[in-house]
N, C-alpha and C positions, 0 to 999 in steps of 0.2 A: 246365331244371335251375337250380336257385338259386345262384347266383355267393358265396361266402364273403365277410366281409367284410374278413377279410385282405386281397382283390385287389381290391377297392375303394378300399381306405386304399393299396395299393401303387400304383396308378392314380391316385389324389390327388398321391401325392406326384409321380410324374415327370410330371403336367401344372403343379402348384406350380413344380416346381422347374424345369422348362422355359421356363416362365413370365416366369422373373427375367430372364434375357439379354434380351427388347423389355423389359420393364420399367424394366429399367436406363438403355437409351438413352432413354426419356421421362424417367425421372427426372432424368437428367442437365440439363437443359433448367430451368434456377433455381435448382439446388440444386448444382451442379457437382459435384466429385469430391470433395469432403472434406466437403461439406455431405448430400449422401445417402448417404454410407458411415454417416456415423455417424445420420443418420435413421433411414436402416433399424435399424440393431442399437437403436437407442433404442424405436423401436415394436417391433422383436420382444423386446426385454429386460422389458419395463411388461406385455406378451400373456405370454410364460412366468412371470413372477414372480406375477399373476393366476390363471395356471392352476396353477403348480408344487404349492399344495397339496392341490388334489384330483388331482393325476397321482402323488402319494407321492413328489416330488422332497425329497429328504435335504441337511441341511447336510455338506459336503464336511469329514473333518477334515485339520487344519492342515499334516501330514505331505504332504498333495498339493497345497496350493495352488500352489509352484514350477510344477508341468507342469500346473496350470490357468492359470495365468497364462502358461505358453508357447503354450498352446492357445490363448488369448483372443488373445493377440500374432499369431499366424500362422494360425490358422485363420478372424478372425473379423475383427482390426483389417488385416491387412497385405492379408487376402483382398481385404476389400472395397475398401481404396486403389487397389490394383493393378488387380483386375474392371474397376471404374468407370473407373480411368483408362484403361486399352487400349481402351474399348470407346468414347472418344470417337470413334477412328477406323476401329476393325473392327467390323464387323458382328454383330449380338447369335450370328446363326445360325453363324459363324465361332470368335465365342467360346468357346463351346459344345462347338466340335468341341476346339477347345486345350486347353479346360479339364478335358474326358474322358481327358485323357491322367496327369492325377494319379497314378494309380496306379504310374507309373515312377516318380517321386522315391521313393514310399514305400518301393518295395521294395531302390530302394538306398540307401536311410539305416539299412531295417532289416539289410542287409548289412553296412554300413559300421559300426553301431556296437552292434546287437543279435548281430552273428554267425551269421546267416540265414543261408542257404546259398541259391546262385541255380540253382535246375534251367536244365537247358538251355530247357525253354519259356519259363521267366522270362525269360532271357535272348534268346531271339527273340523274343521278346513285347516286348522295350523296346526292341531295334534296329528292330522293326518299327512300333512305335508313332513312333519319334526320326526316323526317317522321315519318317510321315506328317506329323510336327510341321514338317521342314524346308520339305515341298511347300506348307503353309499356309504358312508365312513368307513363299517366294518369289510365292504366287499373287495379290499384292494391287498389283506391280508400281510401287508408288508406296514414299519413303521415309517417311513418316510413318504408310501402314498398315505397312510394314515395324517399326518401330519400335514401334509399339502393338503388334503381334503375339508381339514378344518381352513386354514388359510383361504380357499376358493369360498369356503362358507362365511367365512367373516368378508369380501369381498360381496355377496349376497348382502351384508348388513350391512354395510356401506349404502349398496346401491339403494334398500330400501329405505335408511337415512336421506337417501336423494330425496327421492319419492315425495317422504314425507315434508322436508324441507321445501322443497318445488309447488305444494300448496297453496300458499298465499301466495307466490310470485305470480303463480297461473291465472287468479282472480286478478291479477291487473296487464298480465304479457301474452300472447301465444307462447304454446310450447317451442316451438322453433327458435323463438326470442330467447325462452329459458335457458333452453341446449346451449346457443351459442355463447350466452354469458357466462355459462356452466363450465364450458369448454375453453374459452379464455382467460378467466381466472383462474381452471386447476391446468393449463401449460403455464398460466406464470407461476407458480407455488410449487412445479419442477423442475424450475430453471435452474437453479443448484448441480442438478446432474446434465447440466447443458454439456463437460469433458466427453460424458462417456455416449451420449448420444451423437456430437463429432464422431469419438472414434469408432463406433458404427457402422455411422455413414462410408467412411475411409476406410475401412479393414473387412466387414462381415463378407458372407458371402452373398453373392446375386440376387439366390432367391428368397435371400432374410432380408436385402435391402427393400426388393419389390413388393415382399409381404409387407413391409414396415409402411409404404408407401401406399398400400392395398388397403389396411385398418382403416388411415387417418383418411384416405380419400371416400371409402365404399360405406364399411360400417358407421365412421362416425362422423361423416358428412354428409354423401348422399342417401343414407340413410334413413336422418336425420328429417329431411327435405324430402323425402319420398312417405316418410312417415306422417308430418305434419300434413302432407297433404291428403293424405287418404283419410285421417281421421277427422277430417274437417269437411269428408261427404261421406264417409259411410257411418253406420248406427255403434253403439256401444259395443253390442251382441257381436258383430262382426271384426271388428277390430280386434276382442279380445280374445274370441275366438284366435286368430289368425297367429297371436305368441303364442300360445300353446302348440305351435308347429316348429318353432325353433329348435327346442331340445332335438326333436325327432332329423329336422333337416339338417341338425349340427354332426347329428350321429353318421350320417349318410356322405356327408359332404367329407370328414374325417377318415370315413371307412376309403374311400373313393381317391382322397388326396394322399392321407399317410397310410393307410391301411392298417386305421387306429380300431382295433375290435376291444372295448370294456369288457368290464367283469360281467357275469351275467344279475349276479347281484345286485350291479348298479345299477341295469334296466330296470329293475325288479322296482328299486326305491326310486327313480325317476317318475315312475309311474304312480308310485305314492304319491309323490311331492305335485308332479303335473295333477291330479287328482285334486290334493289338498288347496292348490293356487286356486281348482277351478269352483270348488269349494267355497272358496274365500269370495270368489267373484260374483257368486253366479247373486240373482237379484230377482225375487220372486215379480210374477207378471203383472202386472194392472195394466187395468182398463185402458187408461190413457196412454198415444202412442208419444213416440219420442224422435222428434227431429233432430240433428248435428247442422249446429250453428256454423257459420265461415271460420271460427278461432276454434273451432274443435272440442266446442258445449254442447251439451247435449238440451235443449230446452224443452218441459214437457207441458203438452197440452193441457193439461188437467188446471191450468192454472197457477202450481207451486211454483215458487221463485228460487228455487233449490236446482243449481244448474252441477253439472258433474263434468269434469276435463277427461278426456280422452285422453291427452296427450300427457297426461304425467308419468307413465308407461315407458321404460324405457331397459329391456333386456340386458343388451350390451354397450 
């Protein structure tokens, strides 16, 4: 049976995106923590602005730039500070697991200031993910993993800040559109540290430069593009299924690259927290089926005019 290539591109993406957490800890290694945040978003900002014309990326008008510039701020420049920085002392496969828990900020920011209403699974779904987040914190027994672990956490609340921010933008762009605006406005809001991403380039070693050049090309542009596409023909169910594979492919990929083995502890609370996400996600069945729109909407037959983005999703 011929494999679509939807699930190809969906399968790119969570090995890309898996990817970044060891990637990350090489690149650290010359480029330290403000010199490879903004590496990366510089070589994925140069690879999207490249492609953005033949992918039909639109100039954004002036009415959104505010919440693209909150997006650039928190999903892109604060993400990657934070990432980088926690991960000098946790582990890429520990990351990974924290960083899966995003989806709790989003849903209570969109409570807090959109008027969302929290079902009860929402709500066990974040005690149970807050959980798993606590069991990682305590598993690293030392204070300075302690301390990075909150960092990669608050790094989680950024991203879920994205998320939430990325809402209205989605009601008038594709996600593809969002990323890249996302992605150009937080490489300009880290050009400040444009020295130390030079000296870098000039000094680190090989395979920190190649990593650096691996993030911005793989995870956070082909990615990107591989993402957008697969959620714009396969179902809700399926796509979100398919993050819930990165923690697991993060661990593997880590084990195999550094021969990064976590606590066992942490697996213990990944599992929580992957739990609580899916918790959070999951959408009791009706009747009516649900097609994916060409911009990555879900439209349902039933006749509601209540469309849901796929692509607001965005891991690493």
């Amino acid at each position: 049976m011929k494999i679509p290539k939807a699930f190809w591109a969906l399968a790119l993406t969570v090995i890309t995106w898996a990817s970044a957490f060891p990637a990350i800890r090489v690149g650290l290694d010359g480029f330290g923590v403000a010199g490879l945040s903004l590496g990366r978003l510089m070589v994925a900002s140069v690879a999207l602005a490249v492609a953005a014309p033949f992918l039909g990326v639109r100039m954004p008008k002036r009415r959104d730039l505010p919440m693209i510039v909150l997006c650039g701020v928190t999903g892109m420049s604060a993400y990657q500070i934070l990432l980088n920085w926690g991960e000098v002392h946790v582990s890429a496969g520990t990351a990974s697991l924290l960083i899966a828990v995003a989806p709790v900020f989003s849903v209570l920011l969109a409570a807090a200031f959109l008027g969302e209403r929290i079902t009860w699974l929402k709500s066990a779904g974040s005690l149970v993910a807050i959980a798993g987040v606590a069991v990682i914190v305590l598993a690293g027994g030392h204070a300075e993993y302690t301390a990075s672990a909150w960092v990669v956490l608050a790094a989680a609340a950024v991203q879920g800040t994205y998320h939430f921010a990325t809402k209205p933008l989605l009601a008038r762009y594709t996600g593809l559109e969002v990323a890249c605006y996302a992605m150009w406005a937080g490489t300009l809001f880290l050009l400040p540290v444009l020295p130390r991403m030079v000296h870098g380039f000039a000094t680190a070693p090989a395979d920190a430069v190649a990593s650096t050049i691996f993030l911005g090309i793989f995870p956070s542009a082909i990615g990107f593009v591989a993402w957008g596409y697969a959620v714009a023909r396969l179902s809700l169910a399926s796509s979100t299924a398919a993050l819930y594979l990165v923690p697991p492919v993060a661990l593997i990929v880590a084990y195999v690259w550094l021969g990064e083995v976590p606590p066992p502890l942490s697996l213990v609370g990944g599992v929580l927290g992957i739990a609580g996400v899916a918790l959070i996600n999951h959408r009791p069945r009706r009747a009516a089926s649900t097609a994916p729109t060409e911009d990555g909407e879900v439209a349902c037959s039933d006749g509601r005019d209540g469309k849901e983005k796929l692509s607001d999703r965005r891991p690493v």
